[in-house]
C-alpha positions in Angstrom: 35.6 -24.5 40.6 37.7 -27.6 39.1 39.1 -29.9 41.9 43.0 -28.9 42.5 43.6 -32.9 42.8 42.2 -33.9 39.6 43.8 -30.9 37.8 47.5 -31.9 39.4 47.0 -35.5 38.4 46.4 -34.3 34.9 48.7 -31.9 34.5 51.3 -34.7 35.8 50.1 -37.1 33.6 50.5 -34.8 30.1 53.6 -33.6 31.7 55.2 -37.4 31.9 53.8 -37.9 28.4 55.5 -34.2 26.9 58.5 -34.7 28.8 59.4 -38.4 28.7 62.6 -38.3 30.5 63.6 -35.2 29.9 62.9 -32.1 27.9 66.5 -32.8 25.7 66.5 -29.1 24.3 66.1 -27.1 27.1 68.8 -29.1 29.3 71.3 -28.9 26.4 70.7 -25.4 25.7 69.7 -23.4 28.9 71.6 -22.8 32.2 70.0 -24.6 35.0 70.2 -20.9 37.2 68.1 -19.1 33.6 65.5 -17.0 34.6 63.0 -15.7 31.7 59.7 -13.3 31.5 57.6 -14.5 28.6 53.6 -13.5 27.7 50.9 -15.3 26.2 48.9 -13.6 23.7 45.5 -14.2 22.4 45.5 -14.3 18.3 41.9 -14.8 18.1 39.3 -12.9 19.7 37.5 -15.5 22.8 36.6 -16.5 26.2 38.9 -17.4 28.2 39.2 -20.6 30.1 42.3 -22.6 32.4 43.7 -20.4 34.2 44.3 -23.0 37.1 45.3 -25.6 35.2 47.8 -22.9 33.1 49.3 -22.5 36.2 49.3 -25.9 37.7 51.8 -26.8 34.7 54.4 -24.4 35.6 54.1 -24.9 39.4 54.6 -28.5 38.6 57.8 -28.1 36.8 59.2 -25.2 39.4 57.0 -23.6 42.2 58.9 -20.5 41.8 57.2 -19.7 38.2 54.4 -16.9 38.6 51.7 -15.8 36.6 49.5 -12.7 36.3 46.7 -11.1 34.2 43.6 -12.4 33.0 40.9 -14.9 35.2 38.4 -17.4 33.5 35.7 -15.7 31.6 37.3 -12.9 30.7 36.6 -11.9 27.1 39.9 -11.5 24.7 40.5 -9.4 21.9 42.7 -10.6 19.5 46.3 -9.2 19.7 45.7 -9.2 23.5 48.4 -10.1 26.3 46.4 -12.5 28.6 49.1 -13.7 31.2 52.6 -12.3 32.1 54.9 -15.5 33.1 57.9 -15.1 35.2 60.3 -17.9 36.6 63.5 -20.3 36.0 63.3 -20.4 32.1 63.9 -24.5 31.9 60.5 -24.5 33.6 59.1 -22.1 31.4 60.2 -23.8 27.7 59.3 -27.6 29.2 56.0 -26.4 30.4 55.0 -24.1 27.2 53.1 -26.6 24.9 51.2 -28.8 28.4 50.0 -25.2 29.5 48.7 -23.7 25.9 47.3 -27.4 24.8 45.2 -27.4 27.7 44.3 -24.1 27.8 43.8 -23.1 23.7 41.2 -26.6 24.1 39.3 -25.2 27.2 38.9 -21.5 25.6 38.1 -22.9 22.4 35.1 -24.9 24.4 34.3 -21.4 26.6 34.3 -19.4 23.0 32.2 -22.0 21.3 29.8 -22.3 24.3 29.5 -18.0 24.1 28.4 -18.2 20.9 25.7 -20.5 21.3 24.4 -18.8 24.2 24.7 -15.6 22.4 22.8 -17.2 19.6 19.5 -17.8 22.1 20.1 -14.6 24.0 16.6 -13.4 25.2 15.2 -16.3 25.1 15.3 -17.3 28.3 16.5 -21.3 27.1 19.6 -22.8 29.0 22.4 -24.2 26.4 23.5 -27.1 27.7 26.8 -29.7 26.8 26.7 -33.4 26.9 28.7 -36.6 27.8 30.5 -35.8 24.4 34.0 -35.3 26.3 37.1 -36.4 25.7 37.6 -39.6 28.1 39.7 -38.0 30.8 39.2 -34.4 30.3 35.4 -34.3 31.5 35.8 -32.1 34.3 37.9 -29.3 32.4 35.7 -29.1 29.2 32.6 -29.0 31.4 34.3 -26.1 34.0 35.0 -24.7 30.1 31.4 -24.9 28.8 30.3 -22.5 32.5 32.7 -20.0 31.5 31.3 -19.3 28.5 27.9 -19.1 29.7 26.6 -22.5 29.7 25.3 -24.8 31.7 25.7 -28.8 32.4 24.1 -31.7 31.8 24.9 -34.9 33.9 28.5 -35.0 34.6 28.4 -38.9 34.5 25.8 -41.9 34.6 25.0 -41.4 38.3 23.7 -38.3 38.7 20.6 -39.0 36.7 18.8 -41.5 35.1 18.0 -40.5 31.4 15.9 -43.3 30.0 16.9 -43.2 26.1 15.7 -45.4 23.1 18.0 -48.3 23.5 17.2 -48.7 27.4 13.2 -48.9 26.4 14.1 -51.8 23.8 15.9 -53.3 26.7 13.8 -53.3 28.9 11.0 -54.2 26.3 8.7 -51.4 26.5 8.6 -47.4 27.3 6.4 -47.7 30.2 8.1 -50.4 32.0 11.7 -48.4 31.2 10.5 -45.4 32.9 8.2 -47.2 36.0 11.6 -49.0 36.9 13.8 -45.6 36.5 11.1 -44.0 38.6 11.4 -46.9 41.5 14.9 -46.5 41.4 15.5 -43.1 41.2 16.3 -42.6 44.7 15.5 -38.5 44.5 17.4 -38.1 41.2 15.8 -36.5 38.5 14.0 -38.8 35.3 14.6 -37.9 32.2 12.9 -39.5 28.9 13.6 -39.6 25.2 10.9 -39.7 23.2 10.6 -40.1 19.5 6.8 -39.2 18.7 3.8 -37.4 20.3 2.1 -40.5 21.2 5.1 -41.5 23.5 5.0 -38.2 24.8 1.5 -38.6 26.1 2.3 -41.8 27.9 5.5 -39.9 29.7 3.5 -37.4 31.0 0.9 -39.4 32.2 3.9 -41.4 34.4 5.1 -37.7 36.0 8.7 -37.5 34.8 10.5 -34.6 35.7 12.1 -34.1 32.0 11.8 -35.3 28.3 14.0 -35.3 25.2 13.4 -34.5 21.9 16.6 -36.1 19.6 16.4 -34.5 16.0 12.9 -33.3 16.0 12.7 -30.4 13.6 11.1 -26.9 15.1 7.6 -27.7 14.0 7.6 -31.3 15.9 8.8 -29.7 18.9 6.4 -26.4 19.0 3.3 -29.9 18.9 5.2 -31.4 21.8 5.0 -28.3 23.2 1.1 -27.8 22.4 0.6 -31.7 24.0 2.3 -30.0 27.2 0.1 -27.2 27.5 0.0 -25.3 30.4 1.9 -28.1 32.5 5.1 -27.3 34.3 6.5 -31.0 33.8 7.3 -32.5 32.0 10.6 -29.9 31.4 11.4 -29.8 27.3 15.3 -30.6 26.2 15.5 -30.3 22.6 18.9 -31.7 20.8 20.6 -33.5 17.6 22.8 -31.3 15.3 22.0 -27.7 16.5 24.3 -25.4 15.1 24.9 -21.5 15.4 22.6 -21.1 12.1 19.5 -23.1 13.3 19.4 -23.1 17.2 17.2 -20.0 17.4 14.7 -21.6 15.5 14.6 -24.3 18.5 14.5 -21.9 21.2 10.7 -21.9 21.6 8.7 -20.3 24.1 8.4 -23.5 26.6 11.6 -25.1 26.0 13.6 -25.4 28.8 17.0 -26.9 27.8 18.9 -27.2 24.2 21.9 -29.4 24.4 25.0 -29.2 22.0 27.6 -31.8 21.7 29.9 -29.6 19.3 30.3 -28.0 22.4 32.7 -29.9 23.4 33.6 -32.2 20.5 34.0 -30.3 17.6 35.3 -26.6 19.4 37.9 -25.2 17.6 41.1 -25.0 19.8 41.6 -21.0 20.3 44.6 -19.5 19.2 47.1 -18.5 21.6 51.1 -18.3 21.6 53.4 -17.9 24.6 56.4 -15.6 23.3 59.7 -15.1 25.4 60.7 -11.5 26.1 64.3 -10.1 25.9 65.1 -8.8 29.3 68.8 -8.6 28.6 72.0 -11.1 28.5 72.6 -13.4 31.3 68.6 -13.2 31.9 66.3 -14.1 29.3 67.2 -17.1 27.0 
């Protein structure tokens, strides 16, 4: 589940940056005492994802706005109503572009992730995202990538060490990198990139729980894989440019993990629109 805190401090923060200070149109136009119903309504078919933070938005600007109808994960249809809104109607027009910006992003990643997993289905290989997030939003793109049926990588530069190309030319050579991530990793998982067969060799030799294989094409993975043999370590991750067309061809008997930046980086936002419903004068604005 996402952390209520870090959701609230969000929403507050796009809200002050919507808002400024004050939504002029609405306080010119609407009666302070308005009440309104309004829907959201999918215009693309998706996976839905942001529920919480949908509602966070609102309950920010009024605690008396309610919503009802769809949870996370749900899969839309396009013409669908997902949520029924209800509350003072200043609340409701202020709150209308925050809510659907957040959300239309986080079902756009949950849509994007479902077809990717779809793409391996049978397989038995985990999609995974990456650290390509937008700075800030980390938390709600990554909740948005498990709702549509993936999993996740490191959530930040703690929780593992993943021992890449430009940390081996820093330290000066690949088995000194990965000896002094090994010393230090503290019961955290090592993981290794490595960029030819030879390398390979030497990482399993050193017992690291997991290597990566950046832009190797199909064939260079299924010899990585052969090198492997019948070992259960090291784990395979296999990534760089997979797309919906090519990442079957990856998803190799002994590969364990294919990570996909477009995940979260380049997902289309998913259409949605929040329309106000005429419940008669005095009522609905």
């Amino acid at each position: 589940m996402l952390d209520g805190g870090s959701v609230r401090a969000l929403v507050a923060a796009a809200l002050a940056e919507d808002i400024g200070s004050g939504d002029a149109t609405t306080l010119a136009i609407v009666p302070a005492a308005r009440r309104a119903r309004a829907r959201v309504v999918a215009k693309a078919a998706g996976v839905l994802a942001g529920r919480s933070v949908f509602e966070a938005v609102f309950q920010q600007l009024d605690a008396d706005c309610r919503v009802e109808g769809k949870d996370d994960t749900s899969t839309l249809q396009s013409g669908e109503v997902i949520w029924q809104l209800e509350g003072p109607a200043r609340a409701l027009l202020s709150g209308e572009r925050v809510a659907l910006n957040f959300v239309q992003h986080m079902a756009g990643i949950a849509t994007r992730t479902a077809q990717f997993v779809g793409a391996v289905q049978g397989t038995g290989v985990v999609v995974t995202d990456t650290r390509k997030t937008t700075p800030g939003l980390r938390s709600l793109e990554k909740y948005a990538v498990r709702c549509g049926g993936g999993q996740n990588h490191r959530s930040s530069l703690d929780a593992m060490l993943l021992v890449k190309e430009n940390h081996i030319a820093a330290a000066g050579s690949l088995e000194q990198a990965v000896q002094l991530a090994l010393r230090a990793a503290d019961g955290r998982p090592v993981e290794v990139e490595v960029r030819e067969l030879d390398e390979l060799r030497q990482v399993i030799a050193l017992g690291v729980e997991r290597v990566l294989l950046d832009h190797w094409t199909p064939e260079e993975v299924q010899r990585a894989l052969d090198l492997r043999g019948s070992r259960r370590r090291p784990q395979i991750e296999v990534s760089g440019n997979l797309t919906l067309e090519t990442i079957r061809a990856f998803a190799l008997p002994g590969v364990q993990f294919l990570s996909v930046g477009a995940l979260t980086h380049s997902a289309p936002a998913l259409d949605l629109s929040l329309l106000f419903e005429d419940a008669g004068e005095g009522e609905v604005v």
